[in-house]
C-alpha positions in Angstrom: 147.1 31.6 115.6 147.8 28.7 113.8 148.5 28.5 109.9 145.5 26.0 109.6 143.7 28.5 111.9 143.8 31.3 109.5 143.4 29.5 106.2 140.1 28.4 107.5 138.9 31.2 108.4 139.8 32.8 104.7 138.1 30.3 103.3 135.0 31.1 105.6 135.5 35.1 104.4 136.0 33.7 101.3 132.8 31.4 100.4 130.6 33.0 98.1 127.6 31.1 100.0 128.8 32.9 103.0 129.2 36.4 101.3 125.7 36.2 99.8 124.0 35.5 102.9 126.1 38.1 104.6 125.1 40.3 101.8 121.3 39.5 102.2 121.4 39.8 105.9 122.8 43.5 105.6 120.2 44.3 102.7 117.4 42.9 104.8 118.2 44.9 107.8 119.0 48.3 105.6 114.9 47.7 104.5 113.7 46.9 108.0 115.9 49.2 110.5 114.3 52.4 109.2 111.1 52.0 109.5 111.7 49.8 112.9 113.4 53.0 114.3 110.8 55.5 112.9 107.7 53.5 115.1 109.7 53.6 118.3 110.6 56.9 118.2 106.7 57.8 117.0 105.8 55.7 119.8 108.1 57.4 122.7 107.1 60.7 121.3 103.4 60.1 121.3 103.7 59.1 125.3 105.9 61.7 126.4 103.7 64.7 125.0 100.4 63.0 126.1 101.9 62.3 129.7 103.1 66.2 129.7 100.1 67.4 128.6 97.7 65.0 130.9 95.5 64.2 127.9 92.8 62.2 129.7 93.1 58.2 128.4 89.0 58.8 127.3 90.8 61.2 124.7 94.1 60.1 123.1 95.4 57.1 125.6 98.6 56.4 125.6 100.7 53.8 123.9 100.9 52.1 127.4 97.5 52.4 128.2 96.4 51.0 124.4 99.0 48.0 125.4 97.5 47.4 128.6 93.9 47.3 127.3 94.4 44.7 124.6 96.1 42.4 127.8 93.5 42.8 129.9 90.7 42.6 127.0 92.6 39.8 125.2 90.8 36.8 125.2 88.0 39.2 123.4 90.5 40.5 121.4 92.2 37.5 119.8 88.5 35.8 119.5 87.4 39.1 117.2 90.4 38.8 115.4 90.0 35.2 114.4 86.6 35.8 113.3 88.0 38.6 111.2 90.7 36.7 110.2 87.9 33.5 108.7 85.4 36.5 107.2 88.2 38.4 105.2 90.2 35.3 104.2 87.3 33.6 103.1 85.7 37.1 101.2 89.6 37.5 99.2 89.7 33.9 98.2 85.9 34.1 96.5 87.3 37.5 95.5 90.5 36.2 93.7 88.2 32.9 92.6 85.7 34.9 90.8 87.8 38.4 89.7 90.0 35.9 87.7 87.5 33.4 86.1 85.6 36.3 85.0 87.9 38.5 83.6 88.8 35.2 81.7 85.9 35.0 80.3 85.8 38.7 79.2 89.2 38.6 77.7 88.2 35.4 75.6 85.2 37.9 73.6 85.2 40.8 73.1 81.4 40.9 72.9 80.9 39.6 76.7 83.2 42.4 77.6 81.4 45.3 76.1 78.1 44.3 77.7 79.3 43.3 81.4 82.4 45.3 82.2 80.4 48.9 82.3 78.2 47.2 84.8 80.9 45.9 87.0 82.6 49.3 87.1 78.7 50.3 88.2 79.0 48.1 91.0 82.3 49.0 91.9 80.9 52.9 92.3 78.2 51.9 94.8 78.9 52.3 98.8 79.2 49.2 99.8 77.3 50.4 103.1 74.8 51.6 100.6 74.4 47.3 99.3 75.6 46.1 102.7 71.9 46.2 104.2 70.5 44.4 100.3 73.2 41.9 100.9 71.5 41.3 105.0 68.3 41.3 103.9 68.7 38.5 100.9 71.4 36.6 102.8 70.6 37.0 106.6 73.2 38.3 109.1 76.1 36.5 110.2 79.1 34.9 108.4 77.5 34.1 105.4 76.5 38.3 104.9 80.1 39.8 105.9 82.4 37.1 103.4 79.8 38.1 100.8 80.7 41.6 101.3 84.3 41.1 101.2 84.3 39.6 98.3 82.2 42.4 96.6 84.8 45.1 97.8 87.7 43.2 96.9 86.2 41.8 93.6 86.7 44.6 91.4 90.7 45.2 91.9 90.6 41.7 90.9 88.5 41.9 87.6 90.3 44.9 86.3 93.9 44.0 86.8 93.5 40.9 85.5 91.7 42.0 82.6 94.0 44.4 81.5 96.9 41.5 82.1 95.1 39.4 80.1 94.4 42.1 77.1 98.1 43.7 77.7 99.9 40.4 75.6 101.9 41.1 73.6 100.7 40.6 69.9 103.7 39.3 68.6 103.8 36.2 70.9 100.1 36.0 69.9 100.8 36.0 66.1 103.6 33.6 66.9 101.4 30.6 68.9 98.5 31.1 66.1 101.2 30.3 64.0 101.7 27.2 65.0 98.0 26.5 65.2 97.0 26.7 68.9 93.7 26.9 70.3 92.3 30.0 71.9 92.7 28.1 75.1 95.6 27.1 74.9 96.9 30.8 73.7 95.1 31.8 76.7 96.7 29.3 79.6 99.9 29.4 78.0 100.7 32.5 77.0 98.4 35.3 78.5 97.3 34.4 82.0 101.4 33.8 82.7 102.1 37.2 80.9 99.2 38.6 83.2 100.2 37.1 86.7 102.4 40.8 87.4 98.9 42.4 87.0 96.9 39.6 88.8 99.4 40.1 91.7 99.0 43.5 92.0 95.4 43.6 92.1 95.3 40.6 94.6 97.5 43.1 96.7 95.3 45.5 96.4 91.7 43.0 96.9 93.5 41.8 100.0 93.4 44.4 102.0 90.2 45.5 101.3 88.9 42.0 102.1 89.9 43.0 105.5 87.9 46.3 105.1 85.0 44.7 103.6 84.7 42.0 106.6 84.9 44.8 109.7 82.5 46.6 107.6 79.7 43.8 107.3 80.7 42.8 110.9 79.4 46.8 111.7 76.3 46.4 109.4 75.4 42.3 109.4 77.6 40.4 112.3 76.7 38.7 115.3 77.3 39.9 118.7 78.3 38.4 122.0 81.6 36.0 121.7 81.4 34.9 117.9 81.6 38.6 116.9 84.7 40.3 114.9 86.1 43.7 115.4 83.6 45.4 113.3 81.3 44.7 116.5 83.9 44.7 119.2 84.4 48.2 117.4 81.2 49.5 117.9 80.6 48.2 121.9 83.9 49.9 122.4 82.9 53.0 121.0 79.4 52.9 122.9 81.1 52.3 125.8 83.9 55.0 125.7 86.3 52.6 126.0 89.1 54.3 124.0 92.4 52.4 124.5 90.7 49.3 123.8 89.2 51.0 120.4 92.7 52.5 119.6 93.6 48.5 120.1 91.0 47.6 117.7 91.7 49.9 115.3 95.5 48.7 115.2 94.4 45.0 115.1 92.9 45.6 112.1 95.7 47.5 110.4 98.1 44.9 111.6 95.7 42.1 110.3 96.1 44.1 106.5 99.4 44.6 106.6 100.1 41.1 107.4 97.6 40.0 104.4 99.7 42.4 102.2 103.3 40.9 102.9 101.7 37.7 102.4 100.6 38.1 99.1 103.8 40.2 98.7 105.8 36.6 99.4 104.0 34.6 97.3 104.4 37.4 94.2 108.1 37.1 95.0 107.6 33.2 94.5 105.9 33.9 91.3 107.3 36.4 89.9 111.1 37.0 91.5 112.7 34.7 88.5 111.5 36.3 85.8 109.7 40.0 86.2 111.8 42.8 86.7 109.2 44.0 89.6 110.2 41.3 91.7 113.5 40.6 90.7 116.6 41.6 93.1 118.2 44.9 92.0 122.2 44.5 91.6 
């Protein structure tokens, strides 16, 4: 090899750009290799003891027969999802929308929060299949129904983590922009909602998922069969119809559809938040 050879390829070892993604790489796969090889080897064990013990596929299908139900039933499949996908989106956005504005308005008096946070607890206690058929009756069943009941599952997490952001500043920062003479509004834009994003993060982590929840729930209770219905109703025909690996297919649809809403939420905390708050920040 060549003198010019190997002081290239030093420099390559040596470039810190080069080292750090090196470095990233070998983190990233130390985070997702675990859990990677924990599912296939779930996965392989579930098959071989349900193959040895002839479970019948109407009882606990196997992996491969859960696989080969979501090919053959996928253009139902991916059409459920979607509308899953619009319900629960559209439910966490309202959700986010409205948990925000009014813990906002709670944190800003003291007054409004003493008279309308005990009843939002209150509504947070109720079954939402208990208001789900309320929620039909004044708002007729279909889309409109389900994203209304999303948003009142996921609502709450919202509310309260934000609210407790909002009332967590710390007074000494307060005492320091009253001051210099700044408005309420401006104490509230500028210095608590930013100290509060860790908490509004967290609860939009937790409000997205049950989003999800909300809208197969409301698709069981208020949705719309046929073709334009989610996987709360593909759910339920699968279940009438004994069609297990199909349900099992379902049923992993939806957790896949959650955990996908989680690690996107997750990604836009780390945009938020990985600069400045220790939650988010890499760990040397």
């Amino acid at each position: 090899m060549s003198r010019e050879a190997v002081n290239s390829s030093q420099v390559v070892v040596n470039n810190p750009a080069v080292t750090a993604v090196s470095k990233k790489s070998s983190e990233w796969m130390k985070k997702v290799f675990p859990p990677v090889i924990a599912l296939i080897g779930f996965i392989v064990f579930w098959q071989v003891i349900v193959t040895l013990i002839g479970t019948p596929h109407y009882i606990l299908p196997k992996p491969t027969d859960i696989f080969n139900a979501a090919v053959s039933n996928w253009s139902n499949l991916s059409t459920a999802l979607t509308t899953t996908i619009i319900s629960a989106v559209s439910g966490f956005v309202l959700s986010v929308i409205g948990g925000i504005g009014v813990a906002v308005l709670m944190a800003s008096s003291k007054l409004v929060e003493r008279s309308f946070y005990p009843y939002a607890i209150i509504l947070q206690t109720i079954p939402v299949v208990a208001i789900a058929p309320i929620i039909v009756i004044w708002f007729g069943s279909g889309m409109n129904a389900i994203v209304i009941i999303a948003f009142t599952i996921g609502f709450f997490p919202m509310l309260s983590n934000t609210l407790i952001g909002l009332n967590a500043t710390d007074h000494n920062m307060k005492n320091l922009f009253y001051l210099y003479n700044a408005s309420k509004w401006q104490v509230m834009w500028k210095l608590r909602f930013p100290a509060a994003l860790p908490y509004i993060i967290a609860g939009a982590k937790i409000s997205c998922t049950l989003a999800v929840v909300g809208a197969i729930v409301g698709e069981y209770i208020a949705g719309v069969g046929g073709g334009a219905g989610g996987l709360g109703y593909a759910i339920t025909v699968a279940a009438s119809r004994l069609q297990t690996p199909y349900l099992f297919a379902l049923g992993l649809s939806a957790a896949v559809l959650g955990i996908a809403f989680f690690l996107i939420v997750s990604y836009v905390s780390r945009l938020f938040l990985g600069s400045w708050h220790e939650s988010e920040m890499e760990q040397e």
